[in-house]
C-alpha positions in Angstrom: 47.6 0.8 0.8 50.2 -1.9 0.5 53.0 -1.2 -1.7 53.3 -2.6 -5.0 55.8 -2.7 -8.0 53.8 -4.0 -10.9 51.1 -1.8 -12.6 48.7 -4.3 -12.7 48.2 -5.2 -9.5 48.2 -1.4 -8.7 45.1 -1.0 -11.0 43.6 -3.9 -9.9 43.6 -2.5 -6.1 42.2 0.8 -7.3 39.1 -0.6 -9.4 38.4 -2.9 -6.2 38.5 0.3 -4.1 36.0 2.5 -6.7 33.6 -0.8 -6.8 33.3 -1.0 -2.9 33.0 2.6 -3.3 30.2 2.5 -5.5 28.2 -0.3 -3.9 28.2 1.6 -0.3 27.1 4.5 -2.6 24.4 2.5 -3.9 23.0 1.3 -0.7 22.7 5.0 0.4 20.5 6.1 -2.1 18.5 2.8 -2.6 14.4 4.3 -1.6 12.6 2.9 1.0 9.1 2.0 -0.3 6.2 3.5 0.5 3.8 2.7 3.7 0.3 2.3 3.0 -2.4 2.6 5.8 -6.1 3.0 6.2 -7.0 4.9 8.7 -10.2 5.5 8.9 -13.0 3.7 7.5 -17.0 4.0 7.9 -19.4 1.9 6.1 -23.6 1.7 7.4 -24.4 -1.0 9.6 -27.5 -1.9 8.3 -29.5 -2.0 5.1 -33.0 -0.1 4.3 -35.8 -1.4 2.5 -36.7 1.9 1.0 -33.0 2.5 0.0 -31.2 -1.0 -0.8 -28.2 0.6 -2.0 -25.2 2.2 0.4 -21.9 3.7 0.4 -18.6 3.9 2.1 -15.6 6.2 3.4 -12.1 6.0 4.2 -9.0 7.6 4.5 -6.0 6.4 3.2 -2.6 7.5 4.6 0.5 7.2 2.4 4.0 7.7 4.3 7.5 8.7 2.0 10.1 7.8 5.2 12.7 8.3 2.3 14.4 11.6 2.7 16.7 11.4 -0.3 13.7 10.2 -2.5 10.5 12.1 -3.9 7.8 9.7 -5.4 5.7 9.7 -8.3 2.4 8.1 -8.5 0.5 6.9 -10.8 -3.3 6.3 -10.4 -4.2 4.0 -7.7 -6.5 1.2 -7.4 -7.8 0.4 -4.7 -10.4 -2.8 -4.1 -12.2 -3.9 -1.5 -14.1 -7.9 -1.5 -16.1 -9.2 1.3 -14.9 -13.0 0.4 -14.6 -13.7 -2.9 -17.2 -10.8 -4.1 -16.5 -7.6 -4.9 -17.5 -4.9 -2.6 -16.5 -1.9 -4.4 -13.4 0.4 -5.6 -12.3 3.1 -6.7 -9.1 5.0 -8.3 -7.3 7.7 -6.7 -5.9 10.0 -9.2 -2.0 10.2 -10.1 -0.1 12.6 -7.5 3.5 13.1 -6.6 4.9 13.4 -2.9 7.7 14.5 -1.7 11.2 13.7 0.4 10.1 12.6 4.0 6.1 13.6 3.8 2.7 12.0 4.9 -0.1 12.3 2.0 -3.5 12.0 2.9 -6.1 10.9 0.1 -9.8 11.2 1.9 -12.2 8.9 -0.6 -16.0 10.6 0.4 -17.9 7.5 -0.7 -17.7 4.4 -2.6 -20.7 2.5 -4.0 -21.1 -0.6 -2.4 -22.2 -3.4 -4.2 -25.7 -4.3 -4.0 -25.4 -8.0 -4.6 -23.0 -8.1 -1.9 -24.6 -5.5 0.6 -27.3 -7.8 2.7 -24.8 -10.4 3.6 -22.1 -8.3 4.3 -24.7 -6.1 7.3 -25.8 -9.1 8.4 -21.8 -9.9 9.2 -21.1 -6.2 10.4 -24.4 -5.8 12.5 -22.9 -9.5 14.4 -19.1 -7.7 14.4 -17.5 -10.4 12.2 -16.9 -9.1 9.2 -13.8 -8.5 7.0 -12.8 -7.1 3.7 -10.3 -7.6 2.0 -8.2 -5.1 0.4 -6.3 -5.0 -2.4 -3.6 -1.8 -4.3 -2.4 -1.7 -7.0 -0.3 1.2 -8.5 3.1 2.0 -10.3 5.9 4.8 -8.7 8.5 6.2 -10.0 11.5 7.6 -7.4 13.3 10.8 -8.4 16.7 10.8 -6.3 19.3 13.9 -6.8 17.4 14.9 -9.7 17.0 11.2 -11.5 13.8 9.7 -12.4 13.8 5.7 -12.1 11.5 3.6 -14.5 7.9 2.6 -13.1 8.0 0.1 -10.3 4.6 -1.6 -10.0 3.6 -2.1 -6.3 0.4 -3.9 -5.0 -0.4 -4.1 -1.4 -3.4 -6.2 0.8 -4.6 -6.1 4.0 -7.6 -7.3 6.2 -10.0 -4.9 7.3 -11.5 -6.3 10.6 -15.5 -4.3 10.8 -16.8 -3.6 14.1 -20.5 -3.8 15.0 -20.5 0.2 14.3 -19.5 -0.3 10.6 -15.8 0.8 11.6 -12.2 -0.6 11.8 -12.2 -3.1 14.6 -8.7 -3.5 15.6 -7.0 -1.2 18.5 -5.4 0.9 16.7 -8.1 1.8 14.3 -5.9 2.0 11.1 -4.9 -0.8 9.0 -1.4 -1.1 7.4 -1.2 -2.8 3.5 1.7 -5.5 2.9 3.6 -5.8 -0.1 1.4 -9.0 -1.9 5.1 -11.1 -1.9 4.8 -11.4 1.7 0.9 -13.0 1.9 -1.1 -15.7 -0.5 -4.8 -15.8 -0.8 -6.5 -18.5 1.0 -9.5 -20.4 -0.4 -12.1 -18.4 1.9 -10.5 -15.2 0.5 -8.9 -13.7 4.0 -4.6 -13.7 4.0 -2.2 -15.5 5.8 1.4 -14.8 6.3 3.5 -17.0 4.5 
């Protein structure tokens, strides 16, 4: 540090030196958010006279990378439409995880909507069909002890359906996006921005 003969200048360098401080201290302990991901997913592939109504599965995975940084959840909400109608959803109840862990919520079966049902096995027997899916929760971060406020989150995806009634795409699992990064497009599928 340079030398200097007036006190004020002298403070002034040592407050500049505690606020750079501070802000690399900040960006150390800022969480990382959490990583949503379907990763499996079964739903019939084809409806019954005798039985016109039908269910689904899946698993969702939910990855803390943070390893400063437990999470709280609150419940979750997760929807699925096949355009613009609603398919079905359900709530996963409140949980906490913590520093540096995959959670696992397996969801036996959701009612699917019978409105909806007939035109969306006619799309999954052919192998074209998507749903769209939709998150919505609110976290709270605990770092070093200290509980932040609520941060509400809501994720989407597209979930590609293969003729067997499961996720279509290589990997077979489905990452959700933060909804900033996408925008809804008239025939209800996302685009990036």
């Amino acid at each position: 540090m340079c030398e200097t003969k007036h006190f004020h200048l002298w403070l002034l360098q040592i407050i500049g030196l505690l606020g750079l401080l501070a802000l690399c201290f900040w960006l150390s302990l800022r969480p990382k958010e959490p990583n949503f991901t379907i990763i499996d997913f079964s739903i019939p592939t084809s409806v019954s006279d005798e039985n016109p109504r039908a269910t689904f599965n899946y698993v969702l995975q939910v990855k803390n990378s943070d390893k400063e940084s437990s999470i709280y959840y609150d419940d979750i909400l997760l929807s699925f439409k096949y355009k613009q109608d609603m398919v079905g959803n359900n709530t996963i109840p409140r949980f906490d995880q913590g520093k540096d862990n995959n959670a696992y919520q397996h969801v036996p079966t959701v009612d699917i909507n019978p409105l909806v049902w007939r035109a969306l096995a006619k799309e999954i027997s052919h192998g074209t069909a998507k749903l769209y899916v939709e998150l919505i929760t609110s976290i709270k971060y605990k770092t070093w002890g200290i509980k932040s406020k609520h941060h509400k989150v809501k994720y989407q995806g597209v979930l590609p359906l293969g003729s067997d009634g499961k996720i279509k795409d290589k990997k077979k699992r489905v990452k959700l996006y933060r909804s900033k990064k996408w925008k809804i497009r008239t025939s209800g599928f996302l685009s990036a921005n």
